[in-house]
Biopython code that builds the backbone (N, CA, C, O; Angstrom):
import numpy as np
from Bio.PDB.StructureBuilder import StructureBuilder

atoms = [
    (1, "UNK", "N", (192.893, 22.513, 83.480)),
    (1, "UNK", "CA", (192.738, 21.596, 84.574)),
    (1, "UNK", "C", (191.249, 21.484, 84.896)),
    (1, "UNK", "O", (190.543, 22.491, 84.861)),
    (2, "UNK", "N", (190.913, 20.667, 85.110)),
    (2, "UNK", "CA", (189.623, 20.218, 85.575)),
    (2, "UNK", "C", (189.218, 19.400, 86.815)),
    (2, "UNK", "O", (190.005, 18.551, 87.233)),
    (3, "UNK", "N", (188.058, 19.601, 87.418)),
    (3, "UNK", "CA", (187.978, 19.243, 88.785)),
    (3, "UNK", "C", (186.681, 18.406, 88.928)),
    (3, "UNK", "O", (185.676, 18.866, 88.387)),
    (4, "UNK", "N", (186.615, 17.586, 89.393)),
    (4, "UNK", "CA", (184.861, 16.625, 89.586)),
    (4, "UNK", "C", (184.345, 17.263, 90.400)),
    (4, "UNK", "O", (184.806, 17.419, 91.531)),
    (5, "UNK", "N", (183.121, 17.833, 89.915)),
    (5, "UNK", "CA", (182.162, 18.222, 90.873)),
    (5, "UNK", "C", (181.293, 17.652, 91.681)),
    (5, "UNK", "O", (181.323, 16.433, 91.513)),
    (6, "UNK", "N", (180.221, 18.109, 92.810)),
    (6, "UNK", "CA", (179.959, 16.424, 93.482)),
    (6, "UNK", "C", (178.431, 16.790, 93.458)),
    (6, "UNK", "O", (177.669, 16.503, 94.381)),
    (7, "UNK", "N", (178.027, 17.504, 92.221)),
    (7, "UNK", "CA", (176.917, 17.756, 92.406)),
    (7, "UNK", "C", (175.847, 16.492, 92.460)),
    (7, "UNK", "O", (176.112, 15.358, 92.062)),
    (8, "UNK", "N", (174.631, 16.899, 93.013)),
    (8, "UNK", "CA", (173.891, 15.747, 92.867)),
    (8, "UNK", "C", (172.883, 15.216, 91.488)),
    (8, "UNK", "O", (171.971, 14.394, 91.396)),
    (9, "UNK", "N", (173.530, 16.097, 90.552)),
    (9, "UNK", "CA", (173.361, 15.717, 88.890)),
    (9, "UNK", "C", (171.849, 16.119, 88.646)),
    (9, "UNK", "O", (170.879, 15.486, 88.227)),
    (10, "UNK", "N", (172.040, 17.478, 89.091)),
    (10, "UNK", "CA", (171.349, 18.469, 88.197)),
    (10, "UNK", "C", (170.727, 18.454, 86.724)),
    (10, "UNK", "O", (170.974, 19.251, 85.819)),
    (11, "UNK", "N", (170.169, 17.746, 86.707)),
    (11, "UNK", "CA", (169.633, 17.587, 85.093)),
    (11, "UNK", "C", (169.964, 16.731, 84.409)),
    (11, "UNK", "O", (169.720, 16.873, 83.211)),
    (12, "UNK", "N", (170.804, 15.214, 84.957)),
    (12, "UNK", "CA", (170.807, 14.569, 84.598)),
    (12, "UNK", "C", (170.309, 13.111, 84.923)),
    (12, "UNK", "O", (170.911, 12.108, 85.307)),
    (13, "UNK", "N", (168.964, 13.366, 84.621)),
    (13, "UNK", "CA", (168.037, 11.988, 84.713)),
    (13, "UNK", "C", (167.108, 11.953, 83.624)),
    (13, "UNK", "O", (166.846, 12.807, 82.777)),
    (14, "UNK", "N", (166.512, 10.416, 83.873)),
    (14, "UNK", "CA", (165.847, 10.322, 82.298)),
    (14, "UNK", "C", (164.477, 11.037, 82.251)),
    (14, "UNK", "O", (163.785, 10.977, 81.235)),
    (15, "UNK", "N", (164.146, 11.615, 83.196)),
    (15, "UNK", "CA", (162.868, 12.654, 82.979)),
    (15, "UNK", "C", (163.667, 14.170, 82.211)),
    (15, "UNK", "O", (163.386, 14.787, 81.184)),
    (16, "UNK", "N", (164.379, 14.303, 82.899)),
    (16, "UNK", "CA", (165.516, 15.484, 82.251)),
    (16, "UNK", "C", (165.738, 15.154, 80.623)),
    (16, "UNK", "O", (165.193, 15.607, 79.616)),
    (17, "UNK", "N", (166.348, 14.575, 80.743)),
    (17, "UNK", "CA", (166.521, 13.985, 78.818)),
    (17, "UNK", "C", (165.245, 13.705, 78.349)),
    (17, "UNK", "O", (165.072, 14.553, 77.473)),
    (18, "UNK", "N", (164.178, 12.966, 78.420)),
    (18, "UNK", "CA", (163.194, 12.643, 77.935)),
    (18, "UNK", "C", (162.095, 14.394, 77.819)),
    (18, "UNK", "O", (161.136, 14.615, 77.079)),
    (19, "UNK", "N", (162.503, 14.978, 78.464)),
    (19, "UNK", "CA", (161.313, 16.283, 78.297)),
    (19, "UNK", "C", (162.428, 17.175, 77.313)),
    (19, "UNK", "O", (161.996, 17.746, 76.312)),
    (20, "UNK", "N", (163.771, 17.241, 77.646)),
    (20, "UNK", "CA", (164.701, 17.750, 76.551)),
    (20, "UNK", "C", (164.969, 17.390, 75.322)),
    (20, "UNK", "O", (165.417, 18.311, 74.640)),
    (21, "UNK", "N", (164.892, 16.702, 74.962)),
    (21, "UNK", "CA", (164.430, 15.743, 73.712)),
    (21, "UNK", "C", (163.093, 15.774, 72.867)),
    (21, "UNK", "O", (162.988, 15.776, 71.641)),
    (22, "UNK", "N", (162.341, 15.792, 73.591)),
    (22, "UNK", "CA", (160.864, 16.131, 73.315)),
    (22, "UNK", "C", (161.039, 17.590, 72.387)),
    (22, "UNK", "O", (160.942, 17.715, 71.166)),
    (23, "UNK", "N", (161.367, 18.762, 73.558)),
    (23, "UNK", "CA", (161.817, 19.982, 73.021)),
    (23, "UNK", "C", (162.474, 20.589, 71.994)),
    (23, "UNK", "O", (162.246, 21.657, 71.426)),
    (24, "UNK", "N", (163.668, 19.428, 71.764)),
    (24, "UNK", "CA", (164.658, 19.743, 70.672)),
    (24, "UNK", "C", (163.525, 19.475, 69.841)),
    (24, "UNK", "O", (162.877, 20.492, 69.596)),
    (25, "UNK", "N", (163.082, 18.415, 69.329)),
    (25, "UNK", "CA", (162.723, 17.874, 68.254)),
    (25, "UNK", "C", (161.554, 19.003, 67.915)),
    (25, "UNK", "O", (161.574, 19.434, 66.762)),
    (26, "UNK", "N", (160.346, 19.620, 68.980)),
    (26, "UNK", "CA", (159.621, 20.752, 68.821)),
    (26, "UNK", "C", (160.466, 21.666, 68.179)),
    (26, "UNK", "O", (160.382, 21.954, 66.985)),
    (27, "UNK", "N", (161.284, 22.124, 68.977)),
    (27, "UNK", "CA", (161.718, 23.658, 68.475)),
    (27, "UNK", "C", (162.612, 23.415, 67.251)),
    (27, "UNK", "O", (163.154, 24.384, 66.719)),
    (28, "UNK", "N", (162.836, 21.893, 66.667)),
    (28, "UNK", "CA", (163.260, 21.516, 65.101)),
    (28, "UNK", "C", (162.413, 22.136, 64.316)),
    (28, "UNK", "O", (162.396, 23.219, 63.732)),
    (29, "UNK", "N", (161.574, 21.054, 64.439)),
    (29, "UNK", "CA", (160.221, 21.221, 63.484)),
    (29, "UNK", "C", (159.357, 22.743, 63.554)),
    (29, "UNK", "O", (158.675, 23.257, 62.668)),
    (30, "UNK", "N", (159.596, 23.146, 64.661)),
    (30, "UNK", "CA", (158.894, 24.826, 64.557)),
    (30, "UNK", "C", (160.005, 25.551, 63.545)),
    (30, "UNK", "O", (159.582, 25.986, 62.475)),
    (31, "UNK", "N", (160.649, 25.613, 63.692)),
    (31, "UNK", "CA", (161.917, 26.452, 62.800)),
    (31, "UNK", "C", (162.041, 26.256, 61.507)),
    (31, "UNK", "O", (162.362, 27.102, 60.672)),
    (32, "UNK", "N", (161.727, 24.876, 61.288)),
    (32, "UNK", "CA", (162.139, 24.320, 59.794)),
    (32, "UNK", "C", (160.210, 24.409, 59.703)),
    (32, "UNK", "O", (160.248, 23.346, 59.083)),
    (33, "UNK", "N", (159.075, 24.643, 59.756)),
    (33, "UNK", "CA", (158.035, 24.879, 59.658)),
    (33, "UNK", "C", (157.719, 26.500, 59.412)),
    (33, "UNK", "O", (156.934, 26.816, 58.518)),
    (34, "UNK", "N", (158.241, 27.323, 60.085)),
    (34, "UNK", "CA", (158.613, 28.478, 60.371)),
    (34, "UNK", "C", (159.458, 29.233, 58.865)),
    (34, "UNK", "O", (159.231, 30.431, 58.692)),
    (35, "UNK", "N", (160.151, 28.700, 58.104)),
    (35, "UNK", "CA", (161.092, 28.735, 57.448)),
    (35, "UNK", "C", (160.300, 28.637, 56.215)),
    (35, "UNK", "O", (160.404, 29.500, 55.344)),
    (36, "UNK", "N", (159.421, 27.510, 56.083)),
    (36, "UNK", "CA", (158.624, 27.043, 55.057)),
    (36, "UNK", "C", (156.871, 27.638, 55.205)),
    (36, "UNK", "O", (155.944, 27.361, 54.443)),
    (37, "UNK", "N", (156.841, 28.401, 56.278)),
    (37, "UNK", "CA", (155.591, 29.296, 56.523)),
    (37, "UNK", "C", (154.323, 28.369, 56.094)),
    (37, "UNK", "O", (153.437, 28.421, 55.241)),
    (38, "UNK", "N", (154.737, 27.443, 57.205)),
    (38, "UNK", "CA", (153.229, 26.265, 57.392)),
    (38, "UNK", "C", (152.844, 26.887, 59.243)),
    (38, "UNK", "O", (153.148, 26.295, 60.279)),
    (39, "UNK", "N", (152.179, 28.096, 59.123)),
    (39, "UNK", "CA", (151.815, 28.590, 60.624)),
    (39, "UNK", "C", (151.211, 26.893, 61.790)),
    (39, "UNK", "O", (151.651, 26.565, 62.892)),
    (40, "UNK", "N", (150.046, 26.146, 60.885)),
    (40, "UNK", "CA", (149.297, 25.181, 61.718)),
    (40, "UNK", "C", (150.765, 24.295, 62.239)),
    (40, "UNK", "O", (150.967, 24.223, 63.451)),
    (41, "UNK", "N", (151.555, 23.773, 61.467)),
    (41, "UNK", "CA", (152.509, 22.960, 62.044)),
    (41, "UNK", "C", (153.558, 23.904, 63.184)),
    (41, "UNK", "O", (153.997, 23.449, 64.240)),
    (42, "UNK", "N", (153.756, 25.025, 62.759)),
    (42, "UNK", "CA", (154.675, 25.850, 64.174)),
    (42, "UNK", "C", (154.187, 26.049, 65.253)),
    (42, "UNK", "O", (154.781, 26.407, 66.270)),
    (43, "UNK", "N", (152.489, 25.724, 65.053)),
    (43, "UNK", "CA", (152.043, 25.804, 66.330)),
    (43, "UNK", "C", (151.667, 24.493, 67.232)),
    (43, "UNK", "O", (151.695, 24.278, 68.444)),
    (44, "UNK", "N", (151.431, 23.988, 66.492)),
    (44, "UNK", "CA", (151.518, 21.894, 66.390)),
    (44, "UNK", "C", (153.034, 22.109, 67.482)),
    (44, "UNK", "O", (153.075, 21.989, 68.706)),
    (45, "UNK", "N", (154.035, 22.413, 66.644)),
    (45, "UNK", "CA", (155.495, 22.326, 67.410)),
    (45, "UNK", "C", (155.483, 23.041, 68.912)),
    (45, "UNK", "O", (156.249, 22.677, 69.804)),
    (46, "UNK", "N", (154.363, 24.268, 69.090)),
    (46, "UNK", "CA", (154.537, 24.573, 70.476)),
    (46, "UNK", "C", (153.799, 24.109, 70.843)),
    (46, "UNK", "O", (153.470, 24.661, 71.893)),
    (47, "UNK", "N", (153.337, 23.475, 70.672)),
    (47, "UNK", "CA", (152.041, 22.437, 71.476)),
    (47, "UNK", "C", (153.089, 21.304, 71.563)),
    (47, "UNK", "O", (152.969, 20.480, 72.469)),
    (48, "UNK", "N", (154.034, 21.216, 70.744)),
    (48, "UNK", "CA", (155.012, 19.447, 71.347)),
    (48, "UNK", "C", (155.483, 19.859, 72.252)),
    (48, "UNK", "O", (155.663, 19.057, 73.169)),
    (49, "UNK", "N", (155.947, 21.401, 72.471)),
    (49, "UNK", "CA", (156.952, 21.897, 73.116)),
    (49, "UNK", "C", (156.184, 21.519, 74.872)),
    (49, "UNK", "O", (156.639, 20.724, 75.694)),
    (50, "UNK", "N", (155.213, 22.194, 74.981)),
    (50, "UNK", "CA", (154.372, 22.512, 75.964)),
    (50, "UNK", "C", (154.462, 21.326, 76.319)),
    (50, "UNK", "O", (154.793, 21.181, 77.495)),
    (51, "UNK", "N", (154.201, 19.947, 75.433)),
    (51, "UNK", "CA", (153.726, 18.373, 75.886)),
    (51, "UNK", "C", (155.290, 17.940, 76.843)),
    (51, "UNK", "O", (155.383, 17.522, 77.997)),
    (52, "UNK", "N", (156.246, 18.205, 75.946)),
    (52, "UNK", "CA", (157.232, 18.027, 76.458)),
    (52, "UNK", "C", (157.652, 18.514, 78.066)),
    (52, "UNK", "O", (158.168, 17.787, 78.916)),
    (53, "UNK", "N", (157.346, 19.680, 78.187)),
    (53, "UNK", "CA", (157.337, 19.977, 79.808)),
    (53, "UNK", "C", (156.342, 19.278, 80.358)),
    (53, "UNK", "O", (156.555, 19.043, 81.547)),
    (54, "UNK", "N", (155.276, 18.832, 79.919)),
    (54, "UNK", "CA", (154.794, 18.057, 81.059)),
    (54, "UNK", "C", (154.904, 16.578, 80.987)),
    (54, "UNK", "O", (154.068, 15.870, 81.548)),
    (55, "UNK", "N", (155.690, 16.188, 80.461)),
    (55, "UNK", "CA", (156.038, 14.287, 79.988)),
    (55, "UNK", "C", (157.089, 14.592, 81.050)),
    (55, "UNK", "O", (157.029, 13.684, 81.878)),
    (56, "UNK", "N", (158.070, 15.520, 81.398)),
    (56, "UNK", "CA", (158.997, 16.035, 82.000)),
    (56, "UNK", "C", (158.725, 16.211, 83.823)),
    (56, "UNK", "O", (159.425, 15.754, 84.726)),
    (57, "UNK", "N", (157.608, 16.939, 83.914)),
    (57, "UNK", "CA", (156.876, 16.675, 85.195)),
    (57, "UNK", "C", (156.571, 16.070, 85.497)),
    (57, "UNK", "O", (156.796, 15.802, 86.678)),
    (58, "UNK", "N", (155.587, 15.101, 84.539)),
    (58, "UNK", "CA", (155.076, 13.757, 85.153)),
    (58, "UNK", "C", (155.720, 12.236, 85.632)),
    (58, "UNK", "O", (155.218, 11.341, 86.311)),
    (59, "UNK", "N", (157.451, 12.386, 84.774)),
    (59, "UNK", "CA", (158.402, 11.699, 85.002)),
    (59, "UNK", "C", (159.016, 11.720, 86.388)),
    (59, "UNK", "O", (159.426, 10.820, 87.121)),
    (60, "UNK", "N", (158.933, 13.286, 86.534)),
    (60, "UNK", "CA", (159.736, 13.467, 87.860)),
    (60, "UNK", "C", (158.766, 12.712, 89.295)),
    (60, "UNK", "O", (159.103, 11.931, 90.185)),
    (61, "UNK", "N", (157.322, 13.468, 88.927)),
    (61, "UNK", "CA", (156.788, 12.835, 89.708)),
    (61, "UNK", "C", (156.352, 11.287, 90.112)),
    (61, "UNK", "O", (155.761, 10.789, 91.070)),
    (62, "UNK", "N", (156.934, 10.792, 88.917)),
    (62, "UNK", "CA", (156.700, 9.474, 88.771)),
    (62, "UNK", "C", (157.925, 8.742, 89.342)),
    (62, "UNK", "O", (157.961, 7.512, 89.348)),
    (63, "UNK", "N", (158.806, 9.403, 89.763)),
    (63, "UNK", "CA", (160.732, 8.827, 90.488)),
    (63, "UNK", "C", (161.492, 9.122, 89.679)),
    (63, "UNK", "O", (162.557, 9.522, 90.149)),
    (64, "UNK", "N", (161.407, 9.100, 88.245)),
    (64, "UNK", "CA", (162.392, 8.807, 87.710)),
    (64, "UNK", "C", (163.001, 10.853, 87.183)),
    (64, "UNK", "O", (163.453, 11.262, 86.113)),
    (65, "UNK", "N", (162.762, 11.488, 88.275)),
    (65, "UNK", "CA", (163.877, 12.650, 88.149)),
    (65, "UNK", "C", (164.722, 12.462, 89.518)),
    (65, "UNK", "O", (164.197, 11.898, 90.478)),
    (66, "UNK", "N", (165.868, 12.884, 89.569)),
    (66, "UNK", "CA", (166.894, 13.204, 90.513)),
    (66, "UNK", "C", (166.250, 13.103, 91.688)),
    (66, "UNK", "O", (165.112, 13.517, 91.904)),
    (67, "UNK", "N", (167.143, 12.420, 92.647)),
    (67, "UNK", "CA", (166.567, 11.906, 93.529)),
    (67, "UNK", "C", (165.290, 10.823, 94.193)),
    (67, "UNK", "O", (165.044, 10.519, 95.361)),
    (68, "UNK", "N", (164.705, 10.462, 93.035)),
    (68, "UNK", "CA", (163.502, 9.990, 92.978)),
    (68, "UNK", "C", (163.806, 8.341, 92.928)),
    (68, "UNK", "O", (164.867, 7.819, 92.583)),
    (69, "UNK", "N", (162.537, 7.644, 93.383)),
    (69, "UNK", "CA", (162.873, 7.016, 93.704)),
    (69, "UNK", "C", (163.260, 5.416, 92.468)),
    (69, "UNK", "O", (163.538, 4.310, 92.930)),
    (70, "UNK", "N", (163.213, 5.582, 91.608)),
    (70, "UNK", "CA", (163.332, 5.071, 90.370)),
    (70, "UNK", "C", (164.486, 5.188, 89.652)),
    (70, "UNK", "O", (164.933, 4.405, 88.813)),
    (71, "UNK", "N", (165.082, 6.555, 90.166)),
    (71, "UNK", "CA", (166.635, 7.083, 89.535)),
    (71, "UNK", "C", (167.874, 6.582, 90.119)),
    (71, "UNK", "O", (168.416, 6.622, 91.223)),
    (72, "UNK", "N", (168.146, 6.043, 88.847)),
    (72, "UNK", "CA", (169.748, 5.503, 89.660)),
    (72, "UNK", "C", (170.883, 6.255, 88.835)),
    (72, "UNK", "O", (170.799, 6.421, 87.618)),
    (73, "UNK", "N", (172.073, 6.745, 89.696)),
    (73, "UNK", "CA", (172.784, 7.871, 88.679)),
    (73, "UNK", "C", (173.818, 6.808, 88.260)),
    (73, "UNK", "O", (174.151, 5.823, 88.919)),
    (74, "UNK", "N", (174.167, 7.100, 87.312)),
    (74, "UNK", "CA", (175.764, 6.026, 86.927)),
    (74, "UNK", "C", (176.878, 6.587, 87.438)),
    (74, "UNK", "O", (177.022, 7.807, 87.363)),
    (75, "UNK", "N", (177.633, 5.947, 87.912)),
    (75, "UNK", "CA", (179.360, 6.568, 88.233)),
    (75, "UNK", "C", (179.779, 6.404, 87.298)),
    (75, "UNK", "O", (179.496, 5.509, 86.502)),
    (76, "UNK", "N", (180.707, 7.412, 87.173)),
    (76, "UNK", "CA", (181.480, 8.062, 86.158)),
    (76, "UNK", "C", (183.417, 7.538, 86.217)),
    (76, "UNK", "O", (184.210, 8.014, 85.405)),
]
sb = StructureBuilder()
sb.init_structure("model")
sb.init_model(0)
sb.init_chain("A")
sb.init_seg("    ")
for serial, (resi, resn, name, xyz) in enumerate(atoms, 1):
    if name == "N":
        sb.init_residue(resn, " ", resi, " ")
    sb.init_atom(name, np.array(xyz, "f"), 0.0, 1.0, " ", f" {name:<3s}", serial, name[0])
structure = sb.get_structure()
């Protein structure tokens, strides 16, 4: 059984996805770089990683995280 929660969507805005996304694709390429022992590119990848938290901050601060004023949530 399952129940709707009424949260106010915790992590789901496009600053949220857009800095999570960023990340995946870093911590791809670090692993599969990592794997193939190219050190300059795994570190390239934590440097996307790092970029990614702040494309992530600067979104929020820009409206478009939760609550902000740019964010519109979809009903479900």
């Amino acid at each position: 059984m399952s129940t709707e929660s009424v949260e106010p969507g915790h992590g789901h805005s496009p600053a949220a996805w857009t800095a999570v996304i960023i990340m995946l694709v870093a911590f791809t390429v670090g692993a599969v770089a990592f794997y193939f022992d190219a050190p300059i590119v795994v570190w390239a990848a934590a440097g996307l990683a790092i970029i990614g938290l702040i494309v992530g901050w600067a979104m929020k601060k820009a409206g478009y995280g939760v609550g902000g004023t740019k964010y519109q949530p979809k009903g479900h």
